[in-house]
N, C-alpha and C positions, 0 to 999 in steps of 0.2 A: 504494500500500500504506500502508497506516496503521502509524504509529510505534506502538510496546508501553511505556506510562509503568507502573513498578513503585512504586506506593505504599509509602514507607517504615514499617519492621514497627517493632512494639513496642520489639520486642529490640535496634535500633539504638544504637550507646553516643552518648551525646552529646558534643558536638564539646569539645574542652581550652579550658580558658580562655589567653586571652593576656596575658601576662605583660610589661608594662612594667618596664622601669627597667632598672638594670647587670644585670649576670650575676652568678655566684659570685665567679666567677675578679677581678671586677672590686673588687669588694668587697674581698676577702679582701687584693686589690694595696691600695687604698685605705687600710685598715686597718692595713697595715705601711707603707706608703711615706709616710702621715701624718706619726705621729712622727718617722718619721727624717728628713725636712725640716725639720720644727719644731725638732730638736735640733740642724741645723745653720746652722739662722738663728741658734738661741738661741747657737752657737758661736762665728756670727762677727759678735754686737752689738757685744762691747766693740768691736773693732777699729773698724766701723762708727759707735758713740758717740766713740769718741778724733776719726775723719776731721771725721764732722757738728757738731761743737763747734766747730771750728774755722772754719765755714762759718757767714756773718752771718744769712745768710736761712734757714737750715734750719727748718723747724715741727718741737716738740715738744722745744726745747730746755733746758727743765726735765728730766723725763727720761735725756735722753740725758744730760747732765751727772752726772746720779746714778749712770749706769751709767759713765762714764768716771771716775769720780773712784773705784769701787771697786777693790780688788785685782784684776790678771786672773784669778786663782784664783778668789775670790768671782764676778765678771762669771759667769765662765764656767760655772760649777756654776748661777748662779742662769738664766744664758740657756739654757741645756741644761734645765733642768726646767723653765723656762715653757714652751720649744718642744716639751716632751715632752706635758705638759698641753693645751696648744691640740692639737696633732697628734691627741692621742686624744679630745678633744671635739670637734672640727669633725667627724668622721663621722657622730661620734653625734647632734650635734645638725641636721644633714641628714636624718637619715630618722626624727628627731621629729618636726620639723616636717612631713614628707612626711601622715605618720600625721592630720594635724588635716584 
Protein backbone atom coordinates (compact mmCIF):
# COMPACT_ATOMS: atom_id res chain seq x y z
CA UNK A 1 0.00 0.00 0.00
CA UNK A 2 1.25 3.23 -0.78
CA UNK A 3 1.81 5.81 2.15
CA UNK A 4 -0.65 9.36 1.80
CA UNK A 5 2.08 12.60 1.85
CA UNK A 6 -0.26 15.66 2.77
CA UNK A 7 1.22 18.68 1.05
CA UNK A 8 1.58 21.58 3.51
CA UNK A 9 -1.45 24.38 2.96
CA UNK A 10 -1.12 28.00 2.68
CA UNK A 11 -2.61 28.52 5.84
CA UNK A 12 0.12 26.73 7.99
CA UNK A 13 1.50 29.27 10.62
CA UNK A 14 5.02 29.22 10.44
CA UNK A 15 7.39 27.78 12.88
CA UNK A 16 8.49 30.51 16.20
CA UNK A 17 11.62 31.64 16.19
CA UNK A 18 14.29 30.55 18.69
CA UNK A 19 15.39 32.55 21.09
CA UNK A 20 18.90 32.56 22.56
CA UNK A 21 20.32 33.92 25.58
CA UNK A 22 19.00 34.16 29.47
CA UNK A 23 15.39 34.13 30.10
CA UNK A 24 13.25 36.94 31.82
CA UNK A 25 13.51 35.49 35.14
CA UNK A 26 17.30 35.56 34.50
CA UNK A 27 17.74 38.89 33.77
CA UNK A 28 15.47 40.52 35.86
CA UNK A 29 17.82 38.16 38.88
CA UNK A 30 20.99 39.72 37.16
CA UNK A 31 19.69 43.16 37.25
CA UNK A 32 19.08 43.05 41.09
CA UNK A 33 21.70 40.66 42.24
CA UNK A 34 24.38 43.11 40.27
CA UNK A 35 24.22 45.92 42.54
CA UNK A 36 23.87 44.20 45.48
CA UNK A 37 27.24 42.40 45.12
CA UNK A 38 28.96 45.51 43.90
CA UNK A 39 27.61 47.38 47.08
CA UNK A 40 29.04 44.61 49.18
CA UNK A 41 32.55 44.53 47.76
CA UNK A 42 32.38 48.39 47.77
CA UNK A 43 31.41 47.51 51.74
CA UNK A 44 34.16 45.50 52.47
CA UNK A 45 37.21 47.45 50.40
CA UNK A 46 38.36 49.48 53.32
CA UNK A 47 38.70 46.46 55.47
CA UNK A 48 40.28 44.74 52.54
CA UNK A 49 42.61 48.01 51.67
CA UNK A 50 43.70 48.34 55.67
CA UNK A 51 44.68 43.97 55.33
CA UNK A 52 46.49 44.59 51.55
CA UNK A 53 48.68 47.45 52.63
CA UNK A 54 50.10 45.79 54.90
CA UNK A 55 51.16 42.96 52.44
CA UNK A 56 54.76 43.71 50.43
CA UNK A 57 53.76 42.09 47.27
CA UNK A 58 50.14 43.04 46.90
CA UNK A 59 49.57 44.91 43.13
CA UNK A 60 47.66 48.16 43.07
CA UNK A 61 49.09 49.43 46.17
CA UNK A 62 48.66 53.12 45.39
CA UNK A 63 45.01 52.73 45.50
CA UNK A 64 44.51 50.74 48.12
CA UNK A 65 46.54 53.09 50.23
CA UNK A 66 44.20 55.97 49.29
CA UNK A 67 41.24 53.90 50.28
CA UNK A 68 42.85 52.89 53.71
CA UNK A 69 44.06 56.16 54.72
CA UNK A 70 40.20 57.47 54.36
CA UNK A 71 37.68 57.74 57.12
CA UNK A 72 35.75 54.24 57.38
CA UNK A 73 32.69 56.46 56.84
CA UNK A 74 34.05 58.02 53.71
CA UNK A 75 35.66 54.34 52.43
CA UNK A 76 32.59 53.12 52.98
CA UNK A 77 29.99 55.56 51.37
CA UNK A 78 32.47 55.87 48.43
CA UNK A 79 32.94 51.65 48.11
CA UNK A 80 29.19 51.21 48.22
CA UNK A 81 28.47 53.69 45.34
CA UNK A 82 31.36 52.51 43.18
CA UNK A 83 29.93 48.83 43.73
CA UNK A 84 26.49 50.36 43.01
CA UNK A 85 27.79 51.95 39.73
CA UNK A 86 29.76 48.99 38.31
CA UNK A 87 26.77 46.56 39.49
CA UNK A 88 24.27 48.47 37.35
CA UNK A 89 26.75 48.98 34.34
CA UNK A 90 28.13 45.43 33.98
CA UNK A 91 24.50 44.20 32.68
CA UNK A 92 24.15 46.84 30.77
CA UNK A 93 27.14 46.98 29.14
CA UNK A 94 26.78 42.84 28.38
CA UNK A 95 23.84 43.17 26.08
CA UNK A 96 25.50 46.37 24.33
CA UNK A 97 28.00 44.77 23.23
CA UNK A 98 25.77 41.44 22.43
CA UNK A 99 23.62 44.08 20.01
CA UNK A 100 27.20 44.98 17.80
Amino acid sequence: MASLVIPPTANAAPPEPVRLGPSTGDLVLLLLLAPVVGMAAGLALPWVAVWVENLPWAPFQGPLELVASMTWERATVAGCGAGLMLGVASPWSRSATRRM
